[in-house]
Structures are given as structure tokens and as C-alpha cells.
C-alpha positions as CSV (number, residue, x, y, z in Angstrom):
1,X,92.6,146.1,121.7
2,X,92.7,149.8,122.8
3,X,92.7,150.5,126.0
4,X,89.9,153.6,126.5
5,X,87.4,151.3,127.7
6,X,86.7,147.8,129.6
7,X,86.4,144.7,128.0
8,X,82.7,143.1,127.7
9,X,79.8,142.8,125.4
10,X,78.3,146.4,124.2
11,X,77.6,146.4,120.5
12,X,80.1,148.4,118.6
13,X,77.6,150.5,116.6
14,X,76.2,151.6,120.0
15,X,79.1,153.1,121.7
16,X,77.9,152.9,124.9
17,X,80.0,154.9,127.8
18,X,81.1,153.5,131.5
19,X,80.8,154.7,134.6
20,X,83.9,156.7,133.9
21,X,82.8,158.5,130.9
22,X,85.0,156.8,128.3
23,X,83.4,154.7,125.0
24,X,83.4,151.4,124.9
25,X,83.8,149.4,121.7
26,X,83.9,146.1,123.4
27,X,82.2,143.8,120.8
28,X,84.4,145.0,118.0
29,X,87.2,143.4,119.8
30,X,85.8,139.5,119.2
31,X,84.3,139.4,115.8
32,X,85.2,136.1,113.3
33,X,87.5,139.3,111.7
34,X,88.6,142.5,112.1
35,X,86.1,144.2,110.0
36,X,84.3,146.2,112.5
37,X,86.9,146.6,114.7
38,X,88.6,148.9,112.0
39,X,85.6,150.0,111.3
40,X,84.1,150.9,114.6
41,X,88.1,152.9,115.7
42,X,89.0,154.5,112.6
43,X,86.2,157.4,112.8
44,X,88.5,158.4,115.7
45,X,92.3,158.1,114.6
46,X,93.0,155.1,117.0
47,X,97.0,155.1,116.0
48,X,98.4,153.1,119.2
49,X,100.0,150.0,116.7
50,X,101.0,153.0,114.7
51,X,103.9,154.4,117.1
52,X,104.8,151.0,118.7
53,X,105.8,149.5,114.7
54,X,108.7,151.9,115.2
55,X,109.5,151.9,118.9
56,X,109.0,147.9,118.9
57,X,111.4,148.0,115.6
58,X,114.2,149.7,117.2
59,X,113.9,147.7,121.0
60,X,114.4,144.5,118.8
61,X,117.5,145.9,116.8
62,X,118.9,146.8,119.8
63,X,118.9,143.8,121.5
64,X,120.2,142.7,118.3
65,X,123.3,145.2,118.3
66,X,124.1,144.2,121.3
67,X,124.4,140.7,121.0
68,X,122.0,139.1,122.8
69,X,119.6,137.9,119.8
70,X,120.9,134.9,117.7
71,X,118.2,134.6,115.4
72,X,114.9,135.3,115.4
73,X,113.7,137.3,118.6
74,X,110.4,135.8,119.6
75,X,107.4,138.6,121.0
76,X,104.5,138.1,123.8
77,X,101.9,140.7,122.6
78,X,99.3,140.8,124.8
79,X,95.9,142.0,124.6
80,X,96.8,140.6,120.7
81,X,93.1,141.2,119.4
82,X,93.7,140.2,115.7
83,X,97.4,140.1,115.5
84,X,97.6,143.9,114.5
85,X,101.2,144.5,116.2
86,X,102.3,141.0,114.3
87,X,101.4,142.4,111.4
88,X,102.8,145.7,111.6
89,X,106.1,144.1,113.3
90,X,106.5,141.0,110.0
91,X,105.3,142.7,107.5
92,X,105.8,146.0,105.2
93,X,102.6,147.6,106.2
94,X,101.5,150.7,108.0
95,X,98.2,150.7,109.9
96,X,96.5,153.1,107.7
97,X,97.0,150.4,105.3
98,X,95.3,148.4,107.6
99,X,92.3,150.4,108.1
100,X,92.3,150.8,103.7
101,X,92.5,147.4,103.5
102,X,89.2,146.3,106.1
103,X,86.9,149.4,104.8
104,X,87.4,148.7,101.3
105,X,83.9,148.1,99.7
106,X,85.5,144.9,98.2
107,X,86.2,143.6,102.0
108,X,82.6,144.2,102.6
109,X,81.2,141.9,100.2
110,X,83.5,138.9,101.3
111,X,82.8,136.3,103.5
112,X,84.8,135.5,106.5
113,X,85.8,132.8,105.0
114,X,87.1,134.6,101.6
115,X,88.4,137.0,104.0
116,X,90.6,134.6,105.8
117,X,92.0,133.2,102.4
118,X,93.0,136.7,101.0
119,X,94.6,137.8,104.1
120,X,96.3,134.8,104.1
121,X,98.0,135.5,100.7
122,X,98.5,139.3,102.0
123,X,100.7,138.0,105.2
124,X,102.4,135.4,103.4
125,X,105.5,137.5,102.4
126,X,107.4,138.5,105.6
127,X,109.9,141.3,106.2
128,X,114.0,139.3,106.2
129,X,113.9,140.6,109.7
130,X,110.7,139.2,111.0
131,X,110.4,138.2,114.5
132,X,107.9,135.0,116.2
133,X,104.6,135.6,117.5
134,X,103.0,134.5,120.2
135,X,99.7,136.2,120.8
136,X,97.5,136.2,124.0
137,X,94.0,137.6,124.6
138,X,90.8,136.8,125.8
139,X,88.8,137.0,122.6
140,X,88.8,133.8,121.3
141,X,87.4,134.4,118.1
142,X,90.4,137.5,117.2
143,X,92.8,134.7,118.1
144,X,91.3,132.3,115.9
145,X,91.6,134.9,112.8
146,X,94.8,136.1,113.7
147,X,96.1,132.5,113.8
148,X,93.9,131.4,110.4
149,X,95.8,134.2,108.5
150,X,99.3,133.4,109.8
151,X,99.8,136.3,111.7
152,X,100.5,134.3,114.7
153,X,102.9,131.6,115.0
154,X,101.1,130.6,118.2
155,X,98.0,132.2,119.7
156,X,95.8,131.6,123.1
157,X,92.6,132.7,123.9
158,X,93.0,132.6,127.8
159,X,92.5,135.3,130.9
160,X,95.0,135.3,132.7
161,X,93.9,137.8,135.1
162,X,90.5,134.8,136.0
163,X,92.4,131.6,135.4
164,X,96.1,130.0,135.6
165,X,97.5,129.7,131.9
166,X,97.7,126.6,130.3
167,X,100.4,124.0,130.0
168,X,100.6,125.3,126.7
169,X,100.6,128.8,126.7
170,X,104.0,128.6,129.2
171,X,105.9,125.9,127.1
172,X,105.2,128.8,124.3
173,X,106.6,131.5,126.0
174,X,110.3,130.2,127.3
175,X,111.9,131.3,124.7
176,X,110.4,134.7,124.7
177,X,112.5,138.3,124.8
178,X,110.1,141.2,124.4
179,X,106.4,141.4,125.7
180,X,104.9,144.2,124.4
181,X,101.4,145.8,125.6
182,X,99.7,148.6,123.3
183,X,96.5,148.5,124.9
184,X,94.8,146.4,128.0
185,X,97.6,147.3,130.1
186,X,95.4,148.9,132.9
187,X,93.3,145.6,133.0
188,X,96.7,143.5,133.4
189,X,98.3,142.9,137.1
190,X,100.6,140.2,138.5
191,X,98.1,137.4,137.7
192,X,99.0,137.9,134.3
193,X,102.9,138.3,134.3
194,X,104.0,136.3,137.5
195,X,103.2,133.2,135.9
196,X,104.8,134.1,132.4
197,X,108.0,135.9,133.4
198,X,108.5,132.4,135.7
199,X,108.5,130.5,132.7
200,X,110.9,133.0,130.1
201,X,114.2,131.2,130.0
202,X,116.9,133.7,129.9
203,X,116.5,137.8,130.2
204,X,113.2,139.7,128.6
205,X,112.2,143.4,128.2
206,X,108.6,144.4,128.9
207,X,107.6,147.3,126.5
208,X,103.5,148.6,127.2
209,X,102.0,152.2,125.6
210,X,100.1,153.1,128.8
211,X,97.1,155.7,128.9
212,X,98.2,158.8,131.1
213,X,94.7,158.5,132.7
214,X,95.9,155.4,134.7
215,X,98.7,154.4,136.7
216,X,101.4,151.1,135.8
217,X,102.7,151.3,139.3
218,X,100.9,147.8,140.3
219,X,102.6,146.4,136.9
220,X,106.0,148.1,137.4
221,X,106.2,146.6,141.2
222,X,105.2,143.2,139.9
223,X,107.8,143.2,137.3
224,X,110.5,144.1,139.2
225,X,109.9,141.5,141.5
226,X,111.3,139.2,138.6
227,X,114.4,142.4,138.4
228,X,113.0,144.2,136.0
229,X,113.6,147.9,136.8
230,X,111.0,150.0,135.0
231,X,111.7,153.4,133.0
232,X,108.8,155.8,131.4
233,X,110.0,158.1,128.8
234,X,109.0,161.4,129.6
235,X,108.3,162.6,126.1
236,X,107.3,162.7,123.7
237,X,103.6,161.0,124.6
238,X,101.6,159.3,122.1
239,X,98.7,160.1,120.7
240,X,95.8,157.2,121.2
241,X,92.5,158.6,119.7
242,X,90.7,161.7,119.3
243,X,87.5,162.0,122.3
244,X,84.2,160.9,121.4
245,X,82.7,163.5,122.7
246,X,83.2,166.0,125.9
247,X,82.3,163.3,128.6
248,X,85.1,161.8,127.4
249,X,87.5,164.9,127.4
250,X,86.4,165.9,130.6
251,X,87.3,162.4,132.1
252,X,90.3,162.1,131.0
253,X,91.8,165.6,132.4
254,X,90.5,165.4,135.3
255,X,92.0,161.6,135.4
256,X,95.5,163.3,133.9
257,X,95.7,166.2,136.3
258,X,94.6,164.2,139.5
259,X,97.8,161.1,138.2
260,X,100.2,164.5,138.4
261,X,100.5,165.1,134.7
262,X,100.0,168.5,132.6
263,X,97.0,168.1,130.4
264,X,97.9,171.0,127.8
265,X,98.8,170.5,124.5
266,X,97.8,166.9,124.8
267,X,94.2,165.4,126.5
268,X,92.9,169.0,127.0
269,X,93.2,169.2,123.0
270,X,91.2,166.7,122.0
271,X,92.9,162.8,122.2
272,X,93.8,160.5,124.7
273,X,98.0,160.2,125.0
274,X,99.4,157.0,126.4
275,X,103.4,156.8,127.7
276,X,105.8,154.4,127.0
277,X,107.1,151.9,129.8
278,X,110.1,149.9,128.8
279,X,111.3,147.1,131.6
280,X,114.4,145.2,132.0
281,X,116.9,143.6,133.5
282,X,118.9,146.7,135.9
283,X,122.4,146.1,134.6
284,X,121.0,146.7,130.4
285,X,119.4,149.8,132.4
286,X,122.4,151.2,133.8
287,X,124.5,150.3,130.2
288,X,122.0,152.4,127.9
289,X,118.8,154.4,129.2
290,X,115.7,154.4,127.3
291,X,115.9,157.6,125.6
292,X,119.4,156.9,124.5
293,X,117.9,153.1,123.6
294,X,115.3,154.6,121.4
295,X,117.4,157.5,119.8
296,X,116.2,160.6,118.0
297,X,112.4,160.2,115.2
298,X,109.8,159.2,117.7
């Protein structure tokens, strides 16, 4: 999911704005596939899975490199929608692949159902360094495809933020080492990663692309409660999605100026940015910052 607009129920074709001037493409986010949801983003370069297939990449062969992976790393991806990360993450694709691949005239014309069964042979062959899956997110029906297709080892369609999570869900995530957010992470607080980071088994990074028109200050305070010490890299920012319109542009500005950030060059030309939060345990802080963690190419 991206994370310019609130979850709900607003037709995708219709684009409707909130009461803070940004679009909403809420129903493209729970569709039996991710048709319109490619469909409904691409007109405005939404690129967020884009930036984290590399940054995500190089957190995991790190904590390779330094030991503390024997095997397959498994990943939380919240706010999942149709396994897009997964995808990006297990498989040698690129997202503008992606968005070829679902507005192709032959995609049109199939069924869900003949949809599901060729994306099922596209997934099947995995990169030699491919990690496990576990996807969470509200939209039940994203899950289901996501899971249909193989993108997901294990998926659940639960809020964590309205209910407790399953029995299920927690015996999935012990074994866990990254949790990565690329959208959602403004709608995410305590209610959703108390409960999960008390059942991971052994240390995990926490890795979210967060807008610059919000704050992660609730989240960072709630993950270092579990000693998690939080660190933003200052640059470069990410580009999310061109503006819909100037509504939008004036929003986010304002939103960017008032949170103490400089708008130039980024929101006040045209697209939303988001930052990159990376959380762990303090002593794999103090060892190797996060610029020094990522390295030089973002």
C-alpha cells in the first residue's frame, strides 16, 4: 500500500481527496488482484517498492556478513498489499516490470482466476538468495492473491491497530529478523509492534520508508521500548509519487515545513519524498551506522 492517503472504501477511478488534501486510492488496495492497483498508481510514478528492493537487499546481506543469518532470513512486511516487496525481494524483477506486466492488454482479458495461475508460473523461480515471507495487512482479499501466487510463504489478513493478532500470526513471526514498512507506517503505532516484537525470538531490525509529511516519533518510542534505537538517514530522501494535483502539493509543504524539513528540490517540485528509518538493537548501532550500513548507490 502507499502511504499518501487513509485506508477505506473510495473507488479507485474516483480519486477522491481527505480532509487533508491528499488522494486516496483506497479500493485499489483490496481487489481479488492487483490489476487496478497498478493501474490506478502508475499514472503517478508510485516507486516506493522501487528503492526499498535495494536498500532491503543490502540490510539482509549485511546481517548476513556479519554472521548473524544461518540460512534463510525470514521478513515481516507490513502493510503487504499483494506481496509487491516479496516479489521484488525473491525474485529478478524490477517494479516497472510489475506495472508492464498488470497493464498489459493480455492481463486485461484474463480472469482472476487465469491470472492467479500465470503469476503463479511467473513467481515460481526464486532468486538462490531468497528470503521467507510473512505478509500482514488488512485487505484480505490482496492477501489471499498474494498467498495464491506464492509470493507469500505465510500471509494474514488482520488489524492489528483494532484487534489482538492471532495465535497464528505470532507463532509465524518468532523466527523473524527484518520487518520492513514501505507504506502504512503513519497508520501503524504500538498496537501493531508491541505484540510482535514480544513474540521475535532472538534480535530484529525494523526498516519503514516514511512520508516527510508525518512524524515516526510514536513508532520510534515504541520500538525502543523493546531496545531498538532508531536512526533516519538524512539523505538522500526518496521519491514516492508525483502530486495529483496542487491541493496535494500545497499540503504536503506546508505538512514538510511545519515537521522542520526543507521542502526545495523535493515536495515543492512536484512528488511526495518519504525517509528511511532503520531500527535495531544499540550495540549493531554503535558497531556500524546506517549510512556506513547501506554504503555508497542509493
Amino acid at each position: 500500500m502507499t502511504e499518501a492517503q487513509p485506508r477505506g472504501h473510495a473507488p479507485a477511478e474516483e480519486s477522491r481527496s481527505d480532509a487533508q488534501g491528499m488522494t486516496r486510492f483506497d479500493d485499489a488496495y483490496d481487489q481479488p488482484d492487483p490489476r487496478a492497483y497498478f493501474r490506478a498508481l502508475r499514472p503517478w510514478g508510485y516507486q516506493t517498492p522501487h528503492h526499498a528492493q535495494r536498500v532491503f537487499r543490502r540490510l539482509l546481506a549485511a546481517r548476513t556478513a556479519a554472521g548473524r543469518e544461518q540460512g534463510p532470513a525470514t521478513v515481516l512486511d507490513l502493510c503487504c498489499s499483494y506481496g509487491i516487496n516479496a516479489a521484488l525481494l525473491r525474485h529478478d524483477l524490477t517494479l516497472e516490470e510489475l506495472y508492464e506486466h498488470y497493464a498489459a492488454a493480455d492481463a486485461a482479458a484474463l480472469t482472476t482466476a487465469e491470472l492467479v495461475e500465470r503469476d503463479r508460473a511467473l513467481h515460481a523461480a526464486r532468486r538462490p538468495d531468497a528470503v521467507r515471507v510473512i505478509g500482514l495487512d488488512m485487505a484480505a482479499h490482496a492477501i489471499a492473491y498474494a498467498r495464491a501466487v506464492g509470493l507469500l510463504d505465510e500471509g494474514f489478513a488482520e488489524n492489528l491497530e483494532a484487534a489482538p493478532p492471532s495465535r497464528a500470526l505470532l507463532r509465524a513471526v518468532r523466527h523473524t529478523r527484518l520487518i520492513t514498512v514501505t507504506g502504512g507506517a503513519s497508520f501503524l503505532s504500538a498496537r501493531t509492534f508491541t505484540p510482535l516484537l514480544a513474540s521475535v525470538e532472538g534480535p530484529v531490525w525494523v526498516a519503514a520508508f516514511v512520508l516527510r509529511t508525518g512524524s515516526y516519533r510514536a513508532v520510534a518510542d515504541s520500538l525502543a521500548a523493546h531496545g531498538l534505537v532508531t536512526e533516519k538517514l538524512t539523505a538522500p530522501t526518496f521519491p514516492q509519487r508525483r502530486f495529483t494535483g496542487e491541493r496535494e502539493r500545497r499540503y504536503a509543504v506546508d505538512a514538510v515545513t511545519a515537521a522542520g524539513e526543507d521542502p526545495r528540490g523535493k515536495e515543492a517540485d512536484g512528488a511526495f519524498h518519504t525517509a528511511l528509518y532503520l531500527s535495531r538493537p544499540a550495540a549493531e548501532v554503535a558497531d556500524a551506522p546506517l549510512s556506513a550500513l547501506l554504503g555508497d548507490g542509493l
